[in-house]
mmCIF file of the C-alpha atoms, coordinates in Angstrom:
data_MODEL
# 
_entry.id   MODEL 
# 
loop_
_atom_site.group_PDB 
_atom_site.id 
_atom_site.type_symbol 
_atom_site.label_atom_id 
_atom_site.label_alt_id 
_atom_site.label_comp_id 
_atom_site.label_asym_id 
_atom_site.label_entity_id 
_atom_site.label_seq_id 
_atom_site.pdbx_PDB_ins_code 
_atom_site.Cartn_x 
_atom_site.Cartn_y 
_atom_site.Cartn_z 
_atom_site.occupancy 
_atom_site.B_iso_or_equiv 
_atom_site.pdbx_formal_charge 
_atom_site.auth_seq_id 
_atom_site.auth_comp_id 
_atom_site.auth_asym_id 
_atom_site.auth_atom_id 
_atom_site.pdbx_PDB_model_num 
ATOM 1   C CA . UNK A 1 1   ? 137.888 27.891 87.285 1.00 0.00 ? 1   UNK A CA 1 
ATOM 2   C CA . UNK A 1 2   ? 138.008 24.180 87.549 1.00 0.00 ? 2   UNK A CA 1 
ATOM 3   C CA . UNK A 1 3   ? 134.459 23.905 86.085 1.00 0.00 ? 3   UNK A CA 1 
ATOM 4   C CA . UNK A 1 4   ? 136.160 25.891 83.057 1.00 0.00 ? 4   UNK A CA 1 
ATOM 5   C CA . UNK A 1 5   ? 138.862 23.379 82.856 1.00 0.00 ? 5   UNK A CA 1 
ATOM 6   C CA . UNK A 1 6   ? 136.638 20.479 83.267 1.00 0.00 ? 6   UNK A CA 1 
ATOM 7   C CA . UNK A 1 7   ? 134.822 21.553 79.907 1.00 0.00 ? 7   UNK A CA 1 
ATOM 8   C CA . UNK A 1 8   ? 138.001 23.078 77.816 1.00 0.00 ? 8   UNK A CA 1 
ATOM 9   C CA . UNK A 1 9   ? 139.260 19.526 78.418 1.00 0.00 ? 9   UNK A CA 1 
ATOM 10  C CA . UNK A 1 10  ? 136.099 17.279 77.531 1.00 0.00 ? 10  UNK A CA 1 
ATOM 11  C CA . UNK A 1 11  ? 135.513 20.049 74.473 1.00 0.00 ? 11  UNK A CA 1 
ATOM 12  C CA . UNK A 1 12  ? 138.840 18.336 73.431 1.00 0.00 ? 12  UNK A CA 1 
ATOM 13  C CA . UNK A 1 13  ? 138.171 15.340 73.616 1.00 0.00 ? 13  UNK A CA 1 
ATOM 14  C CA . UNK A 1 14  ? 134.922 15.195 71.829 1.00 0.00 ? 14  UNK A CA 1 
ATOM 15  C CA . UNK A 1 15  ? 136.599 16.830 68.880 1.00 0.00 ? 15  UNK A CA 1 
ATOM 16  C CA . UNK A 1 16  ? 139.021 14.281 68.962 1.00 0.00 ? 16  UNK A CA 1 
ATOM 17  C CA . UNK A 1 17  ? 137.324 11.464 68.881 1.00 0.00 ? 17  UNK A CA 1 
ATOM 18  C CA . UNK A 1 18  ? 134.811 13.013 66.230 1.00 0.00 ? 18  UNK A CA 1 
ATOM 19  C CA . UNK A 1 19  ? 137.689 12.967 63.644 1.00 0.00 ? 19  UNK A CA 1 
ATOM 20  C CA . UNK A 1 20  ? 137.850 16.931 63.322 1.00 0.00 ? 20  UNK A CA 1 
ATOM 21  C CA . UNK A 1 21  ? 140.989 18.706 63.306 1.00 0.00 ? 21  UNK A CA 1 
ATOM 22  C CA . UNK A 1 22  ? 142.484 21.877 62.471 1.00 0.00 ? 22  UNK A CA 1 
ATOM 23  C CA . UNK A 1 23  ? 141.009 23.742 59.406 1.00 0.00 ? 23  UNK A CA 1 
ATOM 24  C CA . UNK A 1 24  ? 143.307 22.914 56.537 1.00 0.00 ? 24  UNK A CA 1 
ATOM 25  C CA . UNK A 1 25  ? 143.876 25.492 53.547 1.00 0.00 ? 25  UNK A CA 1 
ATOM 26  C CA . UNK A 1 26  ? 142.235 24.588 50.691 1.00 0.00 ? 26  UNK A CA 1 
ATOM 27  C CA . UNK A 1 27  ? 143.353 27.229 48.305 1.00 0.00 ? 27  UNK A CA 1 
ATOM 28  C CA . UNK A 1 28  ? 146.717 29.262 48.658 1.00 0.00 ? 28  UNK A CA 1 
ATOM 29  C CA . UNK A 1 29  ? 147.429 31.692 45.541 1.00 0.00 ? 29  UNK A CA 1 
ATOM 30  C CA . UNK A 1 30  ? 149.720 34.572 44.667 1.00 0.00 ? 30  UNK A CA 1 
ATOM 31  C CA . UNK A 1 31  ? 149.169 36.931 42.634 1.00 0.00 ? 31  UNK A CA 1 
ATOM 32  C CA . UNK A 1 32  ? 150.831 39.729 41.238 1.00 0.00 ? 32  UNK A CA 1 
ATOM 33  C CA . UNK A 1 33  ? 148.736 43.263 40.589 1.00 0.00 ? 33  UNK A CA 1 
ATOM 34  C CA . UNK A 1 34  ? 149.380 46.052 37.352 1.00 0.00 ? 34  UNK A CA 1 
ATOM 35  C CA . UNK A 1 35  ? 150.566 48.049 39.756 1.00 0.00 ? 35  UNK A CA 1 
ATOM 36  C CA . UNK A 1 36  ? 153.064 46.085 41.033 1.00 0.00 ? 36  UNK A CA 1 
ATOM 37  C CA . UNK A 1 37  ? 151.149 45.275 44.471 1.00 0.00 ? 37  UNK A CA 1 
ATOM 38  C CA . UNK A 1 38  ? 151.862 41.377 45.518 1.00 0.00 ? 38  UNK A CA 1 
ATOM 39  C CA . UNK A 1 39  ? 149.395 39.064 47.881 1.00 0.00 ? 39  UNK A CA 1 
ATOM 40  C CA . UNK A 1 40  ? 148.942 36.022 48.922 1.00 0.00 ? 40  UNK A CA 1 
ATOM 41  C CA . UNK A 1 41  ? 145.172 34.177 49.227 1.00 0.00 ? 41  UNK A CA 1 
ATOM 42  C CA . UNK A 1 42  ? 144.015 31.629 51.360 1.00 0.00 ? 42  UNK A CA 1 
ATOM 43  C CA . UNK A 1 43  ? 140.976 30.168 50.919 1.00 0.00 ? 43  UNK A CA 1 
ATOM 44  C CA . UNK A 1 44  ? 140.130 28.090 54.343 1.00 0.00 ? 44  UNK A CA 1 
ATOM 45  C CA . UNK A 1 45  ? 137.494 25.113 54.363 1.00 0.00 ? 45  UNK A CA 1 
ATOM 46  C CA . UNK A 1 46  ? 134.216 26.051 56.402 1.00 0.00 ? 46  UNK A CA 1 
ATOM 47  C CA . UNK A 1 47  ? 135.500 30.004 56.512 1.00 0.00 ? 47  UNK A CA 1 
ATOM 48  C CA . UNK A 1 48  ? 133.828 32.329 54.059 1.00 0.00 ? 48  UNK A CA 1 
ATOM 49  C CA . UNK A 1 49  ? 135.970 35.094 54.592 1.00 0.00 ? 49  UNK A CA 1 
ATOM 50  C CA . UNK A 1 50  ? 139.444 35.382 52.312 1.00 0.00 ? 50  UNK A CA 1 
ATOM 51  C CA . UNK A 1 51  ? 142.655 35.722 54.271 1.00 0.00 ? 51  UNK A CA 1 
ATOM 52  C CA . UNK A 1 52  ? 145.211 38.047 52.500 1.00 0.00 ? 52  UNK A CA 1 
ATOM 53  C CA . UNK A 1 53  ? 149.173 38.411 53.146 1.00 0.00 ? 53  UNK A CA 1 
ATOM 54  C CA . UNK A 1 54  ? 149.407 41.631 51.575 1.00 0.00 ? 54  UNK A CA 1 
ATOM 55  C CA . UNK A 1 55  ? 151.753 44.933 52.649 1.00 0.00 ? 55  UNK A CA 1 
ATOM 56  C CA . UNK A 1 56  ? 153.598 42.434 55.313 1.00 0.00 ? 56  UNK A CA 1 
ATOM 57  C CA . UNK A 1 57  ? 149.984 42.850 57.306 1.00 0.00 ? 57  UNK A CA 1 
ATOM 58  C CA . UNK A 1 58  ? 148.095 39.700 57.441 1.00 0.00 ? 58  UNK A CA 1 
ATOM 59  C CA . UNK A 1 59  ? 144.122 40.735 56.733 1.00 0.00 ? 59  UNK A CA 1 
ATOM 60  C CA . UNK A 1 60  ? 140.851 38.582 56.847 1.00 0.00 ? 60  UNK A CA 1 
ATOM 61  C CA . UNK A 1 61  ? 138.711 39.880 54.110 1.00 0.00 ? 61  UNK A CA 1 
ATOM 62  C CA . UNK A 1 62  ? 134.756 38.783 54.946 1.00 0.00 ? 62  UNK A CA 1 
ATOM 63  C CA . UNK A 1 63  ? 132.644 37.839 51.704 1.00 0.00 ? 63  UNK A CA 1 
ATOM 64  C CA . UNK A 1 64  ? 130.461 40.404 50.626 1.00 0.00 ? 64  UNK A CA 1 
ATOM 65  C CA . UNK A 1 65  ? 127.424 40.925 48.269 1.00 0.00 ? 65  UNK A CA 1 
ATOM 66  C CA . UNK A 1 66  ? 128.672 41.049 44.520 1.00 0.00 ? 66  UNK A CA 1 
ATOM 67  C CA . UNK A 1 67  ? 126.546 41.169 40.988 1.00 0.00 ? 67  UNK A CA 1 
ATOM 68  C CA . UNK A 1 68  ? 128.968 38.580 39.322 1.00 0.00 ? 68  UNK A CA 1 
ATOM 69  C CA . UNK A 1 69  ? 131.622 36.764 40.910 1.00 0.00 ? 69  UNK A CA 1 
ATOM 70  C CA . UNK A 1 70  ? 132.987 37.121 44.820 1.00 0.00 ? 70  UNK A CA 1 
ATOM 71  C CA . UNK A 1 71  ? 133.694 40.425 46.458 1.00 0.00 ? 71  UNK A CA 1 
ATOM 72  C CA . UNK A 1 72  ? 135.580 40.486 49.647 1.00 0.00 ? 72  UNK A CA 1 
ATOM 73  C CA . UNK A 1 73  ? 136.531 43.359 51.825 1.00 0.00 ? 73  UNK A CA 1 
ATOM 74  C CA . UNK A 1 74  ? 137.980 44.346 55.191 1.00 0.00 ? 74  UNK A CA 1 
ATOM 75  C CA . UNK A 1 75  ? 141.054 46.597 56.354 1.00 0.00 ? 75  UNK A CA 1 
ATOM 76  C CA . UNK A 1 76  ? 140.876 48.527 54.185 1.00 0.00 ? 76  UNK A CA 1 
ATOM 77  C CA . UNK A 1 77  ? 141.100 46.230 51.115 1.00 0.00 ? 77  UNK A CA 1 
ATOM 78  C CA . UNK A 1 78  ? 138.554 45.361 48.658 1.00 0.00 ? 78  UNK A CA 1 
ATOM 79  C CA . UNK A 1 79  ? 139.084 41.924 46.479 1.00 0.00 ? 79  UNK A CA 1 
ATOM 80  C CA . UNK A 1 80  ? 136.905 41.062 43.548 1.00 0.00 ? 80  UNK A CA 1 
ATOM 81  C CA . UNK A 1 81  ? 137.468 37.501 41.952 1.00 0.00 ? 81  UNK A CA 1 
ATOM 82  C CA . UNK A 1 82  ? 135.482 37.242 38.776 1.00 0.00 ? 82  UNK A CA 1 
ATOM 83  C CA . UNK A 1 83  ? 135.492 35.726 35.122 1.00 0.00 ? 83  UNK A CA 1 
ATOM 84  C CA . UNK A 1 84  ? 136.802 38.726 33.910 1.00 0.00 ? 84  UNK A CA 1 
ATOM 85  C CA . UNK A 1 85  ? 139.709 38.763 36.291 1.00 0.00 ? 85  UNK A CA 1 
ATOM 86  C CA . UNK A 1 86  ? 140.551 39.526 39.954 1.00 0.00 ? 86  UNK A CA 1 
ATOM 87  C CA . UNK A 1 87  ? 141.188 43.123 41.149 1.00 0.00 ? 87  UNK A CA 1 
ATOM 88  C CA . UNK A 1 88  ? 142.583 44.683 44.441 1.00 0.00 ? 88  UNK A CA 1 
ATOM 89  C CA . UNK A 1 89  ? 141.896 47.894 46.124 1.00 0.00 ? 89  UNK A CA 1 
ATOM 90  C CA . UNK A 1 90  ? 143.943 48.740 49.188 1.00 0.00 ? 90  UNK A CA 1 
ATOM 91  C CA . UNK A 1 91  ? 144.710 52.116 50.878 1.00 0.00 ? 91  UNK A CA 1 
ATOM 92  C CA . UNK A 1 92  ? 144.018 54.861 48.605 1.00 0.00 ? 92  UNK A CA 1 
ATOM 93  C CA . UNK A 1 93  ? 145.349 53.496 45.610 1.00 0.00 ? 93  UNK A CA 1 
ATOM 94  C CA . UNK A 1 94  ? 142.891 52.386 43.024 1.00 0.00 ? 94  UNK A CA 1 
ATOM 95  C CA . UNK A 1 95  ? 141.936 49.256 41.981 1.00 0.00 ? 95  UNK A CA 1 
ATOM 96  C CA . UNK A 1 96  ? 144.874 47.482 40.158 1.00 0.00 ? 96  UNK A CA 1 
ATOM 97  C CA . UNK A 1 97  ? 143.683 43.886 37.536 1.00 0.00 ? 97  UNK A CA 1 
ATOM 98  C CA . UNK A 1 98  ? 145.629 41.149 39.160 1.00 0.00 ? 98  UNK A CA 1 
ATOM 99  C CA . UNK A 1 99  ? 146.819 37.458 37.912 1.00 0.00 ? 99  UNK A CA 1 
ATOM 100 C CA . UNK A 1 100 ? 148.112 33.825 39.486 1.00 0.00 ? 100 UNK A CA 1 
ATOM 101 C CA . UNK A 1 101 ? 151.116 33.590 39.427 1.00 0.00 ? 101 UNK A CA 1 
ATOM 102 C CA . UNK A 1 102 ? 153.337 30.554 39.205 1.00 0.00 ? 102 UNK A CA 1 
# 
């Protein structure tokens, strides 16, 4: 147990005095869906996954393999950013064509 201790504490301080610190959002956006479905998307620097506010539920989406674009899914939810717009899937509703907004 102290061993444990011993290492949470020097694991500290190594990250400390490397300069790194909490994981900062890079990218926040809402959007608002066709269907009248709202989320929020945060994009987090060294994470590849997409983490959603959506239905009062917080979700972390993990990148997938897409043709064109980024696809993410988890929970239940299915995200697709492309040129030709972003979409959202969730529950058993079909996809709705989403937009920034603000």
């Amino acid at each position: 147990m102290k061993r444990a201790a011993i290492v949470l504490v020097g694991a500290a301080m190594l990250a400390l005095a490397s300069g790194a610190s909490p994981a900062a959002a890079q990218t926040f956006k809402t959007y608002g869906c066709a269907d009248g479905t709202q989320f929020i998307v945060g994009f987090f620097q060294y994470d590849k996954r997409a983490h959603l506010q959506i239905d009062g539920k917080a979700v972390a989406l993990t990148r997938r393999i897409a043709l064109s674009g980024s696809r993410y899914s988890g929970g239940g939810v299915v995200l697709k950013v492309g040129k030709a717009g972003t979409t959202i899937k969730h529950g058993k509703r079909p996809a709705s064509a989403c937009s920034v907004q603000g």
